[in-house]
The first five atom37 places (N, CA, C, CB, O) and aatype in JSON, in Angstrom:
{
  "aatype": [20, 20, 20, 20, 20, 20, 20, 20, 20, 20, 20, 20, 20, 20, 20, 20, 20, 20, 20, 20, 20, 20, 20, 20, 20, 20, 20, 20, 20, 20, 20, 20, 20, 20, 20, 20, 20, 20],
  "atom_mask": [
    [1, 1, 1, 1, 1],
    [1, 1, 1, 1, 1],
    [1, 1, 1, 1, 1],
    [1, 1, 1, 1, 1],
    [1, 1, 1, 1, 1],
    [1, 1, 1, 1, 1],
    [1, 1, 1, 1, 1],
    [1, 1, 1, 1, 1],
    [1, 1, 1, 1, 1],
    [1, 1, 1, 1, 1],
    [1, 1, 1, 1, 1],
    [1, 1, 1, 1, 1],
    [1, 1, 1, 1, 1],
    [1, 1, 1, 1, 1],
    [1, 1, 1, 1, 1],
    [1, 1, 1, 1, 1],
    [1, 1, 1, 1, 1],
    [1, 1, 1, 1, 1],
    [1, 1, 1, 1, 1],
    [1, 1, 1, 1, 1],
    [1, 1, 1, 1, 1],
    [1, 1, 1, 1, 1],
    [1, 1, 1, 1, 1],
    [1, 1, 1, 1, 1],
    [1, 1, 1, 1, 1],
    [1, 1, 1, 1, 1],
    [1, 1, 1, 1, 1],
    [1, 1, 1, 1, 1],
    [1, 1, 1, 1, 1],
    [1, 1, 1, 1, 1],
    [1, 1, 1, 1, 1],
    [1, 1, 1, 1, 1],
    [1, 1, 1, 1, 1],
    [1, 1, 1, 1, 1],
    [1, 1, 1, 1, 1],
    [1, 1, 1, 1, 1],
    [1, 1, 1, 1, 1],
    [1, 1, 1, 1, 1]
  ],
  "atom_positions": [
    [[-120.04, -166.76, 6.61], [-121.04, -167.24, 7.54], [-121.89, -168.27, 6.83], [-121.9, -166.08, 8.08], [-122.24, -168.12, 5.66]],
    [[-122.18, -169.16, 7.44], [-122.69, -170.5, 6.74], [-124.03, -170.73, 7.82], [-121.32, -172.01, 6.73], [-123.8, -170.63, 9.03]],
    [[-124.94, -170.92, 7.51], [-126.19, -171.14, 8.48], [-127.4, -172.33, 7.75], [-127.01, -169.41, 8.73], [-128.22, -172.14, 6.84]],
    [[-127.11, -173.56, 8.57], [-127.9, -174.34, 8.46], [-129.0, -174.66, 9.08], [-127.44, -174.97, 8.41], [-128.84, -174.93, 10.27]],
    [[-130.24, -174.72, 8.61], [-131.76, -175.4, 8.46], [-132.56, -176.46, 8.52], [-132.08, -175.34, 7.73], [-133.31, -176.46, 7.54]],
    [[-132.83, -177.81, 9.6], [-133.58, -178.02, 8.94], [-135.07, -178.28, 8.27], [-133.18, -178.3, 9.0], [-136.05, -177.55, 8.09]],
    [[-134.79, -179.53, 8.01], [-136.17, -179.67, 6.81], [-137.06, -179.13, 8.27], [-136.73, -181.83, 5.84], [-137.79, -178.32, 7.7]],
    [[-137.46, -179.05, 9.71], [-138.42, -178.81, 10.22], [-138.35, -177.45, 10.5], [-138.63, -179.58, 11.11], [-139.39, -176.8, 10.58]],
    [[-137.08, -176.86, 10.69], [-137.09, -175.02, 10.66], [-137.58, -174.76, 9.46], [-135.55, -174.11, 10.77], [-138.73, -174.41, 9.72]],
    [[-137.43, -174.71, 8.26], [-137.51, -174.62, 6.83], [-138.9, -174.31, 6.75], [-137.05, -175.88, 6.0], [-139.46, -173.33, 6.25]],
    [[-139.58, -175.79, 7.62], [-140.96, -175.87, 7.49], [-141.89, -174.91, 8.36], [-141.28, -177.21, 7.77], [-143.04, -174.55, 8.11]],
    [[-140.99, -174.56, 9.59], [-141.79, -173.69, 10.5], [-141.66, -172.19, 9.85], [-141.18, -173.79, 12.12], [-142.68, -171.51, 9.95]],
    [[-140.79, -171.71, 9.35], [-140.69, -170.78, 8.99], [-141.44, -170.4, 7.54], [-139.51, -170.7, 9.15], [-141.91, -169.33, 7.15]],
    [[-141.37, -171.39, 7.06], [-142.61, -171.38, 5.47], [-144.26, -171.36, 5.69], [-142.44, -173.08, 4.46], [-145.19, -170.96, 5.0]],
    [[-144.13, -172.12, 7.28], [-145.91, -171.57, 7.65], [-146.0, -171.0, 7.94], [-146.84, -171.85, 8.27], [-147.18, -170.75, 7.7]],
    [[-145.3, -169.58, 8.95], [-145.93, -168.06, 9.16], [-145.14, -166.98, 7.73], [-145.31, -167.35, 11.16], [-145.59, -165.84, 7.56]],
    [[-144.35, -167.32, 7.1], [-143.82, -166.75, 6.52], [-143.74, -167.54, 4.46], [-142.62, -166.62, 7.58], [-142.86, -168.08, 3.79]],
    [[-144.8, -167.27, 4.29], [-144.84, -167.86, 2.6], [-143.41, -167.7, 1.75], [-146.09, -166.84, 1.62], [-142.65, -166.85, 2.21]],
    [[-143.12, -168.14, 1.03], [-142.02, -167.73, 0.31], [-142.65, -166.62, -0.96], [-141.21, -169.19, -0.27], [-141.81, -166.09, -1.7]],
    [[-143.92, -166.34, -1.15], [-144.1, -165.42, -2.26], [-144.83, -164.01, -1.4], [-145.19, -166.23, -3.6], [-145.07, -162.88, -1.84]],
    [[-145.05, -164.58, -0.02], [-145.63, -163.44, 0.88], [-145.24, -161.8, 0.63], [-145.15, -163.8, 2.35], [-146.06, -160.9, 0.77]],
    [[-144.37, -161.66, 0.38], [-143.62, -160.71, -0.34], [-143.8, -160.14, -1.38], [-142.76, -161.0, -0.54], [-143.92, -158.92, -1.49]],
    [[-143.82, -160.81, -2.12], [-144.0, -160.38, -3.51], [-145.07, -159.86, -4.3], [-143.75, -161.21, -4.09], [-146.07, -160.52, -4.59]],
    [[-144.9, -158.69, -4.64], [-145.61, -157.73, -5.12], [-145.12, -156.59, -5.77], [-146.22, -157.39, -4.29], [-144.03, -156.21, -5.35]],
    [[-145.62, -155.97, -6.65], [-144.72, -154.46, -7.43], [-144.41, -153.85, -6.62], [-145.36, -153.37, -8.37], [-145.09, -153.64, -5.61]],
    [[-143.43, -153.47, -6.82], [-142.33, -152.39, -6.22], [-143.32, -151.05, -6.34], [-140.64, -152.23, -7.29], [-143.33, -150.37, -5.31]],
    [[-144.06, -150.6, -7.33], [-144.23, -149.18, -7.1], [-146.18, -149.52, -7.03], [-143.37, -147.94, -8.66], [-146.66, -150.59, -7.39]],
    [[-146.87, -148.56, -6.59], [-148.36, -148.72, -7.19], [-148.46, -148.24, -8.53], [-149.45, -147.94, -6.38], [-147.92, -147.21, -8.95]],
    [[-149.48, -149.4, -9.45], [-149.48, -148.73, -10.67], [-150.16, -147.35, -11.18], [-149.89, -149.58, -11.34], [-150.29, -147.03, -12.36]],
    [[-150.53, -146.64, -10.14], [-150.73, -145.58, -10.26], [-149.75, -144.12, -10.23], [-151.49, -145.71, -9.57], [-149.92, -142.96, -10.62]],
    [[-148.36, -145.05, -9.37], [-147.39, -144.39, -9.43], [-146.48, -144.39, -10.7], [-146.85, -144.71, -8.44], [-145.53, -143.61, -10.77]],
    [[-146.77, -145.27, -11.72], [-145.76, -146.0, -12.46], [-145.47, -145.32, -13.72], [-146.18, -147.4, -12.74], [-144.63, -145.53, -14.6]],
    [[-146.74, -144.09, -13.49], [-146.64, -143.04, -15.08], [-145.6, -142.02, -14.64], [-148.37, -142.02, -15.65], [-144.92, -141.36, -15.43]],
    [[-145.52, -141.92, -13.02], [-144.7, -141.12, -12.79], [-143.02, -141.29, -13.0], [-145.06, -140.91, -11.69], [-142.47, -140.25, -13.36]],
    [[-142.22, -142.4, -12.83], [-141.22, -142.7, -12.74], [-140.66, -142.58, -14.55], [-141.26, -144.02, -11.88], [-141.15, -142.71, -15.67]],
    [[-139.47, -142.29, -13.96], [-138.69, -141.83, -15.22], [-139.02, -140.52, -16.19], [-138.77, -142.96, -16.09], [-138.4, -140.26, -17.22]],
    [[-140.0, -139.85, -15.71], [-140.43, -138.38, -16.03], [-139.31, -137.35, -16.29], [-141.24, -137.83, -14.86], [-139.62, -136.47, -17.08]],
    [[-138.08, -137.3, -15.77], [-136.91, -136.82, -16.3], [-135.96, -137.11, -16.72], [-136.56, -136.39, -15.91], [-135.16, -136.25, -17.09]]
  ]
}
């Protein structure tokens, strides 16, 4: 499957949707003493 974009979808979709909007730790660091405990 091949799905092309362009430069003005690209752009509409980068203003409600950030490309780093996402990004954030996976766990809270309050959770992080917990993991791997066994």
């Amino acid at each position: 499957m091949t799905l092309a974009l362009s430069p003005q979808e690209l752009a509409a979709i980068e203003a409600v949707f950030p490309h780093d909007a996402a990004a954030n730790l996976r766990y809270w660091p309050e959770m992080m003493s917990t993991l791997n405990r066994y």
